[in-house]
C-alpha positions in Angstrom: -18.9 22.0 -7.6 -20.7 18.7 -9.8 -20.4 16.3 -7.0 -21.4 13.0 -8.4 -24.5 11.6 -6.9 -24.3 7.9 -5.0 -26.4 5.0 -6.6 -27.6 1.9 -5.4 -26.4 -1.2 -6.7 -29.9 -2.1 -8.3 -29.9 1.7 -10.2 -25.7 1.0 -11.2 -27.2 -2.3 -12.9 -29.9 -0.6 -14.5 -28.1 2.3 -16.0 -25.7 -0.2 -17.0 -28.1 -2.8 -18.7 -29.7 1.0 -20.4 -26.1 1.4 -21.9 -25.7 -1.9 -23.3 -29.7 -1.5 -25.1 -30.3 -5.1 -23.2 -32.8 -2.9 -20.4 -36.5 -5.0 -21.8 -39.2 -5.2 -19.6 -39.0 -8.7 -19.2 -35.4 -8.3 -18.2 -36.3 -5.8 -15.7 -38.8 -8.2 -14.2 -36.4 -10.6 -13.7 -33.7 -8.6 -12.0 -36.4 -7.0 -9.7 -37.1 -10.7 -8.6 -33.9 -12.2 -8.9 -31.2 -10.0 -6.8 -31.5 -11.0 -3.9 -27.2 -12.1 -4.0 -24.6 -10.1 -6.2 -24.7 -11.8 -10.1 -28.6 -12.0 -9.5 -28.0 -15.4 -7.4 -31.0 -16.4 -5.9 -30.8 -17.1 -1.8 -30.9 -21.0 -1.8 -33.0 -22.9 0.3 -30.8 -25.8 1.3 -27.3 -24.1 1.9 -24.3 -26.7 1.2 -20.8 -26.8 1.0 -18.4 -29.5 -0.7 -14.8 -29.8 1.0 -11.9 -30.9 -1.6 -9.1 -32.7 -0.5 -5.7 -33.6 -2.0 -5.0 -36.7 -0.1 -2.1 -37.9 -2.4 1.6 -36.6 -3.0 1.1 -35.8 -6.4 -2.5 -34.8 -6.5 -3.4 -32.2 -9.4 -4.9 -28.9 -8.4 -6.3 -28.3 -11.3 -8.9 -31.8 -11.5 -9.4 -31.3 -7.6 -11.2 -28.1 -8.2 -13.3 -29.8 -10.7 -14.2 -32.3 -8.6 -15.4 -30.2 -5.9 -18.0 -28.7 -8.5 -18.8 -31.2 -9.6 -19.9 -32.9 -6.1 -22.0 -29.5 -6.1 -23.5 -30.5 -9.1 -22.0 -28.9 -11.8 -20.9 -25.4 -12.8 -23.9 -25.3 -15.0 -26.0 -25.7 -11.6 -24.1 -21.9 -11.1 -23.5 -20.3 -14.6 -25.6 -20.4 -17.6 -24.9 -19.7 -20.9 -24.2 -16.0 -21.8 -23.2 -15.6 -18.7 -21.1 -12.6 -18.0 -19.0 -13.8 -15.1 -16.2 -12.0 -12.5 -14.2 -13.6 -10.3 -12.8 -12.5 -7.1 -9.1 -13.8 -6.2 -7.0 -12.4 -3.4 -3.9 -11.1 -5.4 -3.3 -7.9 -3.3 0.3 -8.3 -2.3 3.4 -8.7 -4.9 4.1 -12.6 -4.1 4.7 -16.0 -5.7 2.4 -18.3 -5.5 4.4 -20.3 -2.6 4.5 -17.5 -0.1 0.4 -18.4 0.4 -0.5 -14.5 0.3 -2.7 -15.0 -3.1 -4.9 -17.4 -4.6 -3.3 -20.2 -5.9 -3.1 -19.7 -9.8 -4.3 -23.6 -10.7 -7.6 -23.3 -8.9 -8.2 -19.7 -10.4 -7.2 -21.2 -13.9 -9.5 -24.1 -13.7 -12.7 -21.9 -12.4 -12.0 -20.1 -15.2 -12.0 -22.7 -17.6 -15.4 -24.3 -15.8 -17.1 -21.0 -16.3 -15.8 -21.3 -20.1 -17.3 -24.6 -20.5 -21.1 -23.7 -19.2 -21.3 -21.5 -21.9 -20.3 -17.9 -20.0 -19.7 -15.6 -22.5 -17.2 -13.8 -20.7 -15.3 -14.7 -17.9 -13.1 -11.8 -15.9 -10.9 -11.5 -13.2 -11.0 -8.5 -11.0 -9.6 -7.5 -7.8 -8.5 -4.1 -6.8 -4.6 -4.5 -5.9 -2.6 -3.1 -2.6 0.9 -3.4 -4.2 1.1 -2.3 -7.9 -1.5 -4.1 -10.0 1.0 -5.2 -13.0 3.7 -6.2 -10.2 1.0 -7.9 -8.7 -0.3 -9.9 -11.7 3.2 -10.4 -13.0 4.7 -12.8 -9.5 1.1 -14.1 -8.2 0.3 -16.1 -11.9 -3.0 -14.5 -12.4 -1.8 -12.8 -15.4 -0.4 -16.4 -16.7 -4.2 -17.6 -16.1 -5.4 -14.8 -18.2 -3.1 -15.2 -21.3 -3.9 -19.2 -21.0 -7.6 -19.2 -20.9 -8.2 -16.2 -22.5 -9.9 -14.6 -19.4 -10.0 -11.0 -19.5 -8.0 -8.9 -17.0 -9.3 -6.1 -15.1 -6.7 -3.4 -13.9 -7.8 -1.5 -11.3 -8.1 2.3 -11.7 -10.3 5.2 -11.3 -12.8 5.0 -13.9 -13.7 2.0 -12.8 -14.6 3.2 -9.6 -18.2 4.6 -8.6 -19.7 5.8 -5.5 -22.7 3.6 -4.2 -24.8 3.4 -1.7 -23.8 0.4 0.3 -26.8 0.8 3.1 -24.3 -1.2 5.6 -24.4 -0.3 9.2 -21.1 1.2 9.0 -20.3 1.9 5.4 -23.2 3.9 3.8 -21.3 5.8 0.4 -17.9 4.3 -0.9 -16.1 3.8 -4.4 -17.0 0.1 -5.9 -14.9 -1.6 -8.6 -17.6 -1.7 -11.1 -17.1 -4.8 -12.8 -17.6 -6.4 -9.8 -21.3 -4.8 -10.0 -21.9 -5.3 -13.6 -21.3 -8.9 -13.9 -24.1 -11.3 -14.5 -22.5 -14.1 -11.6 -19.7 -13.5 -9.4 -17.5 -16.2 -7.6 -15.3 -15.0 -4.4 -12.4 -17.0 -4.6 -10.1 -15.7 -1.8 -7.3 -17.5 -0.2 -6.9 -18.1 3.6 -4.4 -16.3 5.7 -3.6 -14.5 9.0 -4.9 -11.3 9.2 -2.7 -8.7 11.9 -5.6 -7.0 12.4 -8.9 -9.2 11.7 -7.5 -12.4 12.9 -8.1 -14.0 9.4 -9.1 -13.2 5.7 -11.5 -15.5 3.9 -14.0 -15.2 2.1 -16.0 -12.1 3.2 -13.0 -10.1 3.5 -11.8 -10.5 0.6 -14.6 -7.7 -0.6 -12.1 -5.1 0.5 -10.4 -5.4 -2.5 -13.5 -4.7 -4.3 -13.9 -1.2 -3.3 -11.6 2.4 -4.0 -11.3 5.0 -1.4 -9.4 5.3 1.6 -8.8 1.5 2.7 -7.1 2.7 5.6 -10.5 4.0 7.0 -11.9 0.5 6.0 -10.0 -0.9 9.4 -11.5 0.7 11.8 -14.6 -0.9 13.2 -13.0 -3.7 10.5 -15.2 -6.8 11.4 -18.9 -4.5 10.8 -16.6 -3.0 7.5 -16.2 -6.8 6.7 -19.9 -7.7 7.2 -21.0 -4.6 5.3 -18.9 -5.1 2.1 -19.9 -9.0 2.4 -23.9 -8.1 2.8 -23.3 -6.3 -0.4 -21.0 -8.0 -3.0 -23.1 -11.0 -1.6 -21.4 -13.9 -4.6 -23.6 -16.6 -6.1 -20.7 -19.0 -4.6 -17.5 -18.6 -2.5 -14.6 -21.1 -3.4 -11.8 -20.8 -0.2 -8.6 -22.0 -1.7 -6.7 -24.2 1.3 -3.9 -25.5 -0.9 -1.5 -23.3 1.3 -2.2 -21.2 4.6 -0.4 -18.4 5.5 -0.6 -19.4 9.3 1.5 -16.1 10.6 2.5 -12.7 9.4 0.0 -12.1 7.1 -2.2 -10.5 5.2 1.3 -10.2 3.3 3.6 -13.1 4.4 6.8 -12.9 2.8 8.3 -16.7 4.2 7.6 -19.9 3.1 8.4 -20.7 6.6 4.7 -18.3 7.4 3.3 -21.2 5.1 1.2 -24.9 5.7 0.2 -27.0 3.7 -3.2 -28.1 3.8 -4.6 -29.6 0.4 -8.1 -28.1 0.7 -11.0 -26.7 -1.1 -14.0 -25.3 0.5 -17.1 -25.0 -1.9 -20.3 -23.2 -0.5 -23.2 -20.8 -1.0 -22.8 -20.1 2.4 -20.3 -17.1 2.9 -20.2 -17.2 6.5 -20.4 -20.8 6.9 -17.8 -21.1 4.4 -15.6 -18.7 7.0 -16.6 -20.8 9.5 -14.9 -23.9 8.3 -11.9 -22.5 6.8 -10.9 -21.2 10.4 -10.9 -24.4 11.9 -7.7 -25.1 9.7 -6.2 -22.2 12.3 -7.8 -23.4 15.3 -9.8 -20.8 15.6 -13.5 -21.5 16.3 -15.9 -19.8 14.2 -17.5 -17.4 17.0 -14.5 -16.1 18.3 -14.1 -14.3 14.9 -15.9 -11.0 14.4 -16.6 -10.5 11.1 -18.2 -14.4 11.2 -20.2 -14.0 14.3 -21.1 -10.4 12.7 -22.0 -12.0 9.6 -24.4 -14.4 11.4 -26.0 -12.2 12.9 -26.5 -9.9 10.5 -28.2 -12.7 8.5 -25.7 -13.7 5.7 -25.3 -17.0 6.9 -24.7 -19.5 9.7 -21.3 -20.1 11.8 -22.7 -24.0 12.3 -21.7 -24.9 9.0 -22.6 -28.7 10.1 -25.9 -27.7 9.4 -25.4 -27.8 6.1 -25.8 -30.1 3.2 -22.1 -31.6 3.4 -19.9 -33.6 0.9 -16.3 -34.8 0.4 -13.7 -35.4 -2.5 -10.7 -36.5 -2.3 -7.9 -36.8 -5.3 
């Protein structure tokens, strides 16, 4: 039996980069030093995070999210030209947009476009789907976000899966969506919900939908499962989209009435600080969360996110 042998993440980007005939020394060099964060994002020194706010009725989605970058200082702070880039949405369940299960379609859309406009010279959007991938695209927008910016869409399927070594303290070999791996930068761009079984998803959970396999096995143990897959997909930035909670019955919702309102944007390079403040809009404080205080200690952030570098916008 030719059982295919696990990689690492650094020898799937290698082998990769040796397909493409873009492997030079020089190139190697700088991978070797720069992964340190999935997209080759370097860990920054002075952590922030930029909070978005729609304060009135008719407020446009759209220039909020530009704002917020641009209070970050740009999304050519983030991409560079001839960047490949994939982004992460949550689009796992079959809903509209209103029903708060999925990230909302004008944020995705103008992330897109920002990426566009630094010069990336392709911009993707990937996430491994629960209910049927075209069903999926079809009612949460994302496929209306591809055919208007132009954006390719990945479906998910099993070529694009490969087994790597995840070196978590739980997960050690599982199936990764690839282009998830490939990518020069990748942005997490998850929506938050209720979780029946986490008590949230935000940004590091979101990385289950950026693996194959049995996603059943995934939940149990499912706050070190989160941790793992976050410690590994690590993004170069993590956008939660706030427009709408789903405050009950989730991850999938289904009601309008499981829906609030709450006109946000959290911006940060922080992943678990990033958590952190997105589950205050569910009263929750940040250390009564697993897969946060995990995530502290495990050393991919901090739960204090008052510690860091902090600005406001408001539209």
């Amino acid at each position: 039996m030719n059982i295919e042998k696990p990689v690492t993440r650094r020898e799937s980007i290698k082998q990769l980069l040796k397909v493409s005939g873009c492997l030079t020394f020089a190139g190697t060099t700088a991978f070797a030093s720069n992964l340190v964060k999935s997209g080759g994002a370097a860990t920054a020194n002075n952590p922030f995070m930029v909070e978005g706010v729609g304060v009135t009725p008719d407020y446009d989605i759209k220039e909020l999210t530009r704002k917020t970058f641009d209070a970050a200082g740009g999304i050519s702070k983030f991409i560079s030209k001839g960047d490949v880039v994939v982004i992460k949405p949550n689009v796992s369940w079959a809903r509209r947009p209103e029903m708060a299960a999925s990230t909302n379609p004008y944020v995705m859309e103008a992330v897109v476009e920002l990426c566009q406009e630094a010069g990336a010279q392709k911009v993707r959007i990937a996430d491994n789907t629960i209910h049927d991938a075209r069903r999926c695209f079809a009612l949460t927008g994302v496929g209306i976000v591809a055919k208007n910016t132009g954006a390719d869409l990945i479906y998910p399927r099993t070529s694009l899966m490969r087994r790597m070594k995840l070196q978590g303290n739980r997960l050690d070999i599982w199936p990764v969506f690839i282009p998830l791996v490939e990518a020069d930068k990748v942005i997490n761009l998850p929506v938050a919900k209720h979780h029946s079984l986490s008590a949230l998803t935000l940004g590091m959970k979101n990385w289950i939908g950026a693996v194959g396999g049995r996603r059943n096995k995934l939940h149990q143990d499912i706050h070190m499962t989160i941790v793992d897959l976050a410690q590994f997909f690590n993004p170069i930035l993590t956008l939660i989209d706030g427009i709408r909670i789903m405050t009950r019955n989730g991850p999938s919702g289904g009601s309008t009435s499981d829906v609030a309102q709450k006109n946000t944007l959290i911006l940060s390079d922080d992943p678990v600080a990033a958590d952190a403040r997105a589950a205050r809009w569910f009263g929750r404080k940040p250390e009564q969360i697993g897969f946060i205080k995990l995530g502290q200690k495990w050393g991919l952030g901090t739960h204090d996110f008052q510690k860091l570098t902090r600005k406001k916008v408001t539209v």
